[in-house]
N, C-alpha and C positions, 0 to 999 in steps of 0.2 A: 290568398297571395296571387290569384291569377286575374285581380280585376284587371282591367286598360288603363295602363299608365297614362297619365297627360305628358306631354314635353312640346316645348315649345322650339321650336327649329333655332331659334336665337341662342340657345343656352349656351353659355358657357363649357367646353369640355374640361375639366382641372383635371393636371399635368402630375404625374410621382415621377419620380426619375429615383431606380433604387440601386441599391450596391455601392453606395461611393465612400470612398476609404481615406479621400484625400483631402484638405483643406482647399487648394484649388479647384475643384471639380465643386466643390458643395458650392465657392461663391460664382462660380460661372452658371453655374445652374440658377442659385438664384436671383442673379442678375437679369436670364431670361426671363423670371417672372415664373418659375413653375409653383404649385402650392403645393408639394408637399415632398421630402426628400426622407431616401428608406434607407436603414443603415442593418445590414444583416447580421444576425448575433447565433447565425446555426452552423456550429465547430464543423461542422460538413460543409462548407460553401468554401468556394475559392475567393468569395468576395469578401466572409467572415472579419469580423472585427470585435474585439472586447467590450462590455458594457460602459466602460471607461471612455476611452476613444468614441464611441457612441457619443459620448455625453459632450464629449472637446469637440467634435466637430457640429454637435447640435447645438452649441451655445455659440456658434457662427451666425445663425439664422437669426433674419430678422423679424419681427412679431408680423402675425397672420401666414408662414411657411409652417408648415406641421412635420415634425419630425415623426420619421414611424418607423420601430424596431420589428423586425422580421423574426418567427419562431420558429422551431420544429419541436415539437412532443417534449417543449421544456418544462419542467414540473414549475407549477403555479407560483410557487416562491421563489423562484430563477425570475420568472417575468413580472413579477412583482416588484422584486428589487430593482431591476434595471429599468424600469418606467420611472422608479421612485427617482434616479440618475438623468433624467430627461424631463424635464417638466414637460406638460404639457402633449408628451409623447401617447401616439396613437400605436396601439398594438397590432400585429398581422399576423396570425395564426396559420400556417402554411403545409401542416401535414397531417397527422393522422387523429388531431383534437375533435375529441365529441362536443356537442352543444354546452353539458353540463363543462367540461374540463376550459370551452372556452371560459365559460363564466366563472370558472373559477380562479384563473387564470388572469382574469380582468379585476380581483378583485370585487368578484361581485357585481360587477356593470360602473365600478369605481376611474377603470381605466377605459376609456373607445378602443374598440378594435375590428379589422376588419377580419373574415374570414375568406380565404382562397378557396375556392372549387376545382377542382383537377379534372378537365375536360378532353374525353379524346381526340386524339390528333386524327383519327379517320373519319369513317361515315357513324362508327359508335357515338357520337356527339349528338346527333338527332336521338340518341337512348336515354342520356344523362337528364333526369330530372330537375332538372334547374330550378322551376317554378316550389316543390318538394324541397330540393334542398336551402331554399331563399326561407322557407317557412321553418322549416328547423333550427334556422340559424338565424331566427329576427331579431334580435338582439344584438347582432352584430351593425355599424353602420352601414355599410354595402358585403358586397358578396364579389371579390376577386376573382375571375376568371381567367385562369393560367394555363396549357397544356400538360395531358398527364404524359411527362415522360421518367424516364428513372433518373429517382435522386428525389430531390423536393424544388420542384423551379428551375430557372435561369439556364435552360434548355436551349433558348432562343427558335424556341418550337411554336407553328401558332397551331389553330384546330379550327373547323370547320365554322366560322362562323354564324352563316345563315340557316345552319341545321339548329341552331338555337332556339326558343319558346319566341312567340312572338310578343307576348307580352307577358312581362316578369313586375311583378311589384315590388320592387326594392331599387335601390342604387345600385348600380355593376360599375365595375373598375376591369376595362377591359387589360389584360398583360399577354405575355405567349408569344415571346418573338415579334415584337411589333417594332419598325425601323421607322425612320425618314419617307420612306417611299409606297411603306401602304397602312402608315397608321389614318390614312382619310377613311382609306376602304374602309377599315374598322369602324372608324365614327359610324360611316354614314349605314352602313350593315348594322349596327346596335343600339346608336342614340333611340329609335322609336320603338323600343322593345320594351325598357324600364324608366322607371323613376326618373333618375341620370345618371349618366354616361358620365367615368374619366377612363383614362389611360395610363400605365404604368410601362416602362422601359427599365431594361437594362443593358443584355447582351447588345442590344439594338445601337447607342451609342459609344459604346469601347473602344477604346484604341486599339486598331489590329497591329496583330505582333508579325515579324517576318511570314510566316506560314498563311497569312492572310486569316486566322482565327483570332478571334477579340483577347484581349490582355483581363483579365477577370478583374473587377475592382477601378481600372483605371478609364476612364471617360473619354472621350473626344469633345472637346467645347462645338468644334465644327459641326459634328453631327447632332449635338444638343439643340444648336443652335436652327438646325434644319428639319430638327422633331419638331420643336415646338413650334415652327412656320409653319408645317404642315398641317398640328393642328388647331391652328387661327384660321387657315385657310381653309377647312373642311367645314369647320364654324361658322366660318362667312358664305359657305355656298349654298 
C-alpha cells in the first residue's frame, strides 16, 4: 500500500457536502454540481435523519450524484436495509467497525462503502498509520479522513495535514472542519499524497444561528456555493 501514487495536477477534486436534512439544501447543492450528497442515519448526530427520509430526499437526485448514508457501530442488518431504501447508495462506516464488520455490513462487498479514519487533531497525526490503516481497510472505496474528536465526526475540527504519509495508495476523501477559505490548502497539502483526492464538508457550510455556531443539519447555499469555487479554483492552480 505504500507504492507512489500517480495523480495528475488536472484531476478533478469531487465534492460530498454531508448532513443535509432538507429538500432545499440537497437541490442547491446539486445544482452546484457536487458528486456526491451524505445523509446521516447515527441517532447520535444532531444532523440525524430516519432511513426513510433518507430515501425522499435521495430520490431528488439526479443520476451520476451518489447518495451516501453515514454509520456508527450499526449492526449489518440496520445498514443493509437502509441501502436497500436508497438505490444506488454508497455506505460510510464512521466509528468503531473493524474490516470484517465493514464487510459485513456492506453485505459482503454487495454495497460500496467508504471507511473514516479518525486522525489527531495535534502533532499525534504524524503517529497515525494511515498507509497501515488504508491496507486493512482495502476494500473499502477510499479511506475518509476526519478529526478524532468526541463523539463520531462533524466536530468541525481539522488535524495536521502535512504530518500525513507522503504517499498513501488508495483514494482519500479529505473531511475535518474544512470551510470556503482553506479547503484549497487541503487540496493542494494532499492531492499528491494518494490515488485521488475528494473533500467532504459539513459544519463548514451551516447556517450560523444567532451565537455565530452553525445550525446542525441546515446548509447555507452561499457558502456552498463558495466551497465548491474554492475547489475549482485550487484544481485550476
Amino acid at each position: 500500500m505504500s507504492a507512489s501514487p500517480t495523480h495528475a495536477k488536472t484531476t478533478r477534486t469531487r465534492i460530498k457536502i454531508c448532513g443535509l436534512t432538507r429538500e432545499a439544501d440537497v437541490d442547491a447543492a446539486v445544482a452546484l454540481g457536487v458528486d456526491a450528497i451524505g445523509f446521516v442515519l447515527y441517532r447520535g448526530s444532531r444532523r440525524c435523519v430516519l432511513p426513510q427520509r433518507a430515501a425522499e430526499l435521495a430520490a431528488r437526485l439526479p443520476p451520476f450524484v451518489t447518495p451516501v448514508l453515514l454509520f456508527v457501530n450499526a449492526p449489518a442488518s440496520e445498514t443493509i436495509a437502509a441501502c436497500a431504501l436508497v438505490p444506488g447508495a454508497t455506505a460510510q462506516f464512521h466509528g468503531d467497525e473493524s474490516p470484517e464488520d465493514c464487510w459485513h455490513a456492506s453485505d459482503r462487498g454487495r454495497i460500496a462503502y467508504l471507511r473514516a479514519a479518525r486522525i489527531p487533531e495535534d502533532a499525534g497525526a504524524g503517529h497515525f498509520d494511515l498507509v497501515k490503516y488504508a491496507h486493512d481497510h482495502s476494500r473499502a472505496r477510499a479511506i475518509l479522513l476526519d478529526a478524532q474528536t468526541p463523539g463520531y465526526g462533524g466536530g468541525g475540527k481539522t488535524f495536521p495535514w502535512s504530518l500525513l504519509p507522503p504517499n498513501v495508495d488508495a483514494h482519500l476523501v479529505l473531511s475535518g472542519g474544512l470551510t470556503p477559505a482553506n479547503v484549497g490548502d487541503g487540496i493542494r497539502a494532499l492531492r499528491q499524497r494518494c490515488r485521488t483526492l475528494a473533500v467532504d464538508v459539513s459544519s463548514g457550510v451551516e447556517l450560523e444561528g444567532p451565537d455565530g455556531k452553525p445550525v446542525h443539519g441546515l446548509k447555507d447555499a452561499g457558502k456552498m456555493a463558495r466551497f465548491v469555487a474554492a475547489v475549482r479554483a485550487a484544481d485550476a492552480a
